[in-house]
N, C-alpha and C positions, 0 to 999 in steps of 0.2 A: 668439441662439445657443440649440438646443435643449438642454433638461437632458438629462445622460449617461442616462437611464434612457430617457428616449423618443428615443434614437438607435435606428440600425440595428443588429444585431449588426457588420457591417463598419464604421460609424462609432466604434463605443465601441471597436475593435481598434483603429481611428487614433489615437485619444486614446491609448490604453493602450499604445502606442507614445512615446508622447509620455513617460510614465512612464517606461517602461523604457530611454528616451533619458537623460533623468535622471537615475535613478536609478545608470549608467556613470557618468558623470563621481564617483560616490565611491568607485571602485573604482580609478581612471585610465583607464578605458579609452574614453574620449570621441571616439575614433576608432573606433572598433571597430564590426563588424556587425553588424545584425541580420536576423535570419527568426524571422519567427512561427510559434508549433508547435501551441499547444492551449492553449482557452479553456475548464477547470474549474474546480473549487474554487480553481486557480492559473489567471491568464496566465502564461505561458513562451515565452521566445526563446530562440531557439538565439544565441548571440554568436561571433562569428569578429573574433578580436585582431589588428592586423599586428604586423609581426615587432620593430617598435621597442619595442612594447607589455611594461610590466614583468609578463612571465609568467613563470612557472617553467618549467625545462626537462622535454622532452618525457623520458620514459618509456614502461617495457610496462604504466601503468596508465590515463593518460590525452593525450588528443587534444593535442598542442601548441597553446598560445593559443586552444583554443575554452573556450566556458563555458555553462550552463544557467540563465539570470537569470529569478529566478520574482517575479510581484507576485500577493499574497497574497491572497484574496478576504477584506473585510474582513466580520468576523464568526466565521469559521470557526475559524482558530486566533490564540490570543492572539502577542503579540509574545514573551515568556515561553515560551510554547509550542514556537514554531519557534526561538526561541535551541537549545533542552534538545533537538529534532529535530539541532540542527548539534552540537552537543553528543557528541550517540551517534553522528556519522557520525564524528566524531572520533578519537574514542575505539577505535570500530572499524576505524578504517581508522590510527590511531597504535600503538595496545594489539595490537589483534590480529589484525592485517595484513589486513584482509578489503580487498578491491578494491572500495571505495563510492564514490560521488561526495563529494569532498573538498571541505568549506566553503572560502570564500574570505573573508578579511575585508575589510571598506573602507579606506582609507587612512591614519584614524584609529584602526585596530585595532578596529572594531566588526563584529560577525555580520549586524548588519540595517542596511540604509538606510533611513531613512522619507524618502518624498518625496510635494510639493505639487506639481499644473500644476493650469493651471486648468479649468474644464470638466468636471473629475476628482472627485467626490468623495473628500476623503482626509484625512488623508495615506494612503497607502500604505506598506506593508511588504513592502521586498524583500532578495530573498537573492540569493547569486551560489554556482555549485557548478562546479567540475570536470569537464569532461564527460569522461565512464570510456570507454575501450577497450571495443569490440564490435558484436556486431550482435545485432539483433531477429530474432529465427528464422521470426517468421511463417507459423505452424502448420506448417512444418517441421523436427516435433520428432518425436525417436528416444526411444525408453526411456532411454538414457544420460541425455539431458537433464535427463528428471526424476529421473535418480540422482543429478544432478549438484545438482539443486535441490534433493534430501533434502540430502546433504550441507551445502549451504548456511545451510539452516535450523537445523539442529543445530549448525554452528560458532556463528550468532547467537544461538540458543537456550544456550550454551553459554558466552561471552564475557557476556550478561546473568549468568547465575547466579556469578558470578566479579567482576561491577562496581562500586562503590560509585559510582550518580551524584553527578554533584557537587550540592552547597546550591543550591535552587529547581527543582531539574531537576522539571519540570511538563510531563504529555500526556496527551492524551484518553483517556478507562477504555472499553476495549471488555467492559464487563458489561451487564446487561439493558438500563440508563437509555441507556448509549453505542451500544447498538444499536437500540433500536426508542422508545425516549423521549426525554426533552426535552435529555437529553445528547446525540444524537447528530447536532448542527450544525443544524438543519432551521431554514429562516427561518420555518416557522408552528412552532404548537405543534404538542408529537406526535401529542394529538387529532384536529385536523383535519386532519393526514397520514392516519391511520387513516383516517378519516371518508370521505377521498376515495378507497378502494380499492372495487372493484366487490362484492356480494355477488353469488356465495358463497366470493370472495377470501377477504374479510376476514374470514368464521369459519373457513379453512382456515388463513389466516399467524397467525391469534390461537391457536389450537390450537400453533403450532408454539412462537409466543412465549410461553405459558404452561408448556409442556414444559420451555424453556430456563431462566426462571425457578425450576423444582424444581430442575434440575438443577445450576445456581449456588448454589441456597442450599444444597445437599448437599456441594458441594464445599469451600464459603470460595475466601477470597484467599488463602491463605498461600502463601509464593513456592514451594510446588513444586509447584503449579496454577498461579498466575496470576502474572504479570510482562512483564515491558515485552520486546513482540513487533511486528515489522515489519508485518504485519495485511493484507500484499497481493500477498505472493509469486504473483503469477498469470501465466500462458501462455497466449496465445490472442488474443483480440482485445484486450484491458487489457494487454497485457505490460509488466513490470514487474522484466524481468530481460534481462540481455545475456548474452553466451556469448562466450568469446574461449579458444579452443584446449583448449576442452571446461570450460572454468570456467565457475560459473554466477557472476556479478555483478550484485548487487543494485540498484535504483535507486528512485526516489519512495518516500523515508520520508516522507510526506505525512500518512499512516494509520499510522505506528507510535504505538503509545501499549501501555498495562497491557489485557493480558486471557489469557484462558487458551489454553495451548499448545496444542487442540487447533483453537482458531480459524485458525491460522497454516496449518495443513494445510486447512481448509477451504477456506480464501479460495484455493488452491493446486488443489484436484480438483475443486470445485463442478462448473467450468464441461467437468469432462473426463468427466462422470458418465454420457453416453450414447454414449460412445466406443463404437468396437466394439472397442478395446484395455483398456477399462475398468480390468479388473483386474490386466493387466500393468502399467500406467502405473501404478497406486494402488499397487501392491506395488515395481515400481521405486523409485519417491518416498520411501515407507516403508525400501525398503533402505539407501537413500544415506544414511537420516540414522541408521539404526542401527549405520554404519559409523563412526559418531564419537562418540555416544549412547545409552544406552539409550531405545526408543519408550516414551511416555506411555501404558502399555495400559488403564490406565482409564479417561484423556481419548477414547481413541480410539474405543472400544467404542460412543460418541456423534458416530462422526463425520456419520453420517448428518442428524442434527438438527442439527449443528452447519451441515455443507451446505444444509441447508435452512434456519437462519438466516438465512446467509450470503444467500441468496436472497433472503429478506422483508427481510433493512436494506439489499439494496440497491435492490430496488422503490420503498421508500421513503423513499430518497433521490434517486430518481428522479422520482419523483411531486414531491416538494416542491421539485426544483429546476427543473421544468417550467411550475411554478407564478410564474416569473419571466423564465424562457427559452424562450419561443415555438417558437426555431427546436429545441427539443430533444422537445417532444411529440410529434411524428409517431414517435419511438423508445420512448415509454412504453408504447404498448398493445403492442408485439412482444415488448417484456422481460416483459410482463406475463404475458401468455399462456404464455409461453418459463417463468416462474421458479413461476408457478400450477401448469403441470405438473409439473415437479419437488416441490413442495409436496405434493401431492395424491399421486404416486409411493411418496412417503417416508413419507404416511401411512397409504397401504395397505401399508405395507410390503415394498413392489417392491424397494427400493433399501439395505434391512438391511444394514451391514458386515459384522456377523459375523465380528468377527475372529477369527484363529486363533489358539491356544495354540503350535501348532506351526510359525507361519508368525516368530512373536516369537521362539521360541528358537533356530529356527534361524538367524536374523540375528545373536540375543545369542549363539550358538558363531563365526558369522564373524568378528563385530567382535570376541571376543574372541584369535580364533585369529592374526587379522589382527596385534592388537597383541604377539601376541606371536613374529610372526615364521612363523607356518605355513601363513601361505597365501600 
């Protein structure tokens, strides 16, 4: 038998199968379906329960008897880790009714299954979640949407600053180390990720990532900069949000951990930045969540760098996970090219925010006009 690493990518699916076959039997559901959906930092199947199956009844939040059973790539996040991820979807979806994907515990009341097959190096760490009402819009999206994603962010941004996690709650820091160093998951070290970017890449992403660093240490951590954000609200090809009757609903806290609020917007416009709706959509986004919040206007004033971050940690995490998966390098030099320019855009200063003074207050008269009944 060959080792799981020199199989095929479709072979290590079958094993990985074999897992998540497993890994049902600690939840009950040993009858139950499966479909394969995507092989990233997680495997994930979709699971389809039959009706004997001990599920909860159906609701306007989630799919009757279906479920999202994830096996964890080992390395990435601790066990610790993804407990304190099921943790906040909890809390969020208990405390303050947000429509997330709802942990599921195993039979004996636990958040994770570890499981052994053979063939597999492991054990394995898996979750079971709720699959949430809606649909993927698939770049048929309206200005509403991304109001509706303002919105969204500001209830979560808003439910954190209100939380006391509970004792161990543990996630990944999206600060310098968790974005472009040896914090942020890469099976080499971050050197040799850098190392392998093309010049004159790599003095344009290091210019970016030197900026971001000032700008961190200017800032601090104190919680009315930085605290525990979703880190992937995205639309587009990554979607990471469903839509059911004009709500936006959140999914894959995978990437939630501690960083600063204005990363959450980033990871959120990056990829919308050569729209030709550009600044409708950016100022949409921005509306929706100053409908429930006041905007961060001095986080924001960086959002531009901050998008371009966004771009160099994920090039390179691209780069490093290419470096193990074959079948995903024919997509590294396209992203490359694609997030270079943007890089180089931002440097010349094509792509400046420039926020307005005027564009914040008149939001902060809506939102407050709203609460008090006048609009």
């Amino acid at each position: 038998m060959k080792p799981f690493e020199e199989l095929t990518y479709l072979g290590q699916i079958r094993k990985l199968r074999q897992v998540a076959r497993a890994a049902l039997d600690a939840y009950g559901l040993n009858h139950a379906r499966l479909k394969f959906i995507t092989r990233s930092e997680n495997t994930t199947f979709r699971v389809d329960a039959p009706s004997s199956a001990p599920v909860k009844a159906a609701d306007e939040l989630y799919v009757d008897g279906r479920y999202l059973l994830r096996i964890h790539r080992p390395g990435y996040q601790t066990a610790a880790s993804i407990t304190s991820e099921l943790e906040w979807l909890s809390a969020l979806r208990c405390e303050a009714g947000i429509a997330v994907p709802e942990p599921v515990p195993t039979l004996i009341g636990e958040w994770l299954a570890e499981v052994a097959v053979p063939g597999v190096p492991g054990p394995r760490t898996c979750s079971l979640l709720r699959w949430v009402k809606g649909r993927l819009l698939r770049q048929r999206f309206r200005l509403s949407h991304f109001r509706a994603l303002g919105r969204l962010m500001a209830q979560l941004q808003h439910h954190v600053a209100h939380w006391k996690p509970p004792t161990g709650f543990t996630r990944r820091r999206w600060d310098w180390e968790g974005l472009f160093g040896d914090d942020a998951g890469f099976n080499l070290a971050a050197s040799e990720v850098w190392d392998l970017l093309p010049q004159p890449t790599y003095a344009s992403f290091k210019t970016v990532a030197d900026q971001v660093r000032q700008v961190m240490d200017e800032w601090g951590e104190g919680a009315d900069a930085f605290d525990l954000i979703h880190a992937d609200l995205s639309l587009g090809e990554a979607e990471n949000v469903l839509f059911f009757d004009g709500e936006a609903r959140p999914i894959d806290f995978d990437d939630c951990g501690y960083g600063y609020w204005v990363y959450d917007f980033a990871t959120s416009l990056c990829h919308w930045r050569e729209a030709r709706q550009w600044h409708r959509i950016r100022d949409a986004l921005l509306g929706g969540y100053a409908e429930t919040q006041p905007l961060p206007e001095e986080q924001l004033a960086h959002l531009d760098l901050f998008m371009a971050a966004r771009q160099v940690s994920e090039i390179l995490w691209a780069i490093d996970l290419a470096q193990t998966n074959p079948d995903f390098r024919e997509e590294v030099d396209e992203w490359l090219t694609h997030a270079a320019r943007h890089v180089n855009r931002y440097l010349d200063g094509e792509w400046w925010f420039l926020a307005s003074r005027a564009f914040y207050r008149k939001e902060t008269e809506n939102r407050n006009a709203i609460r008090k009944g006048g609009i």
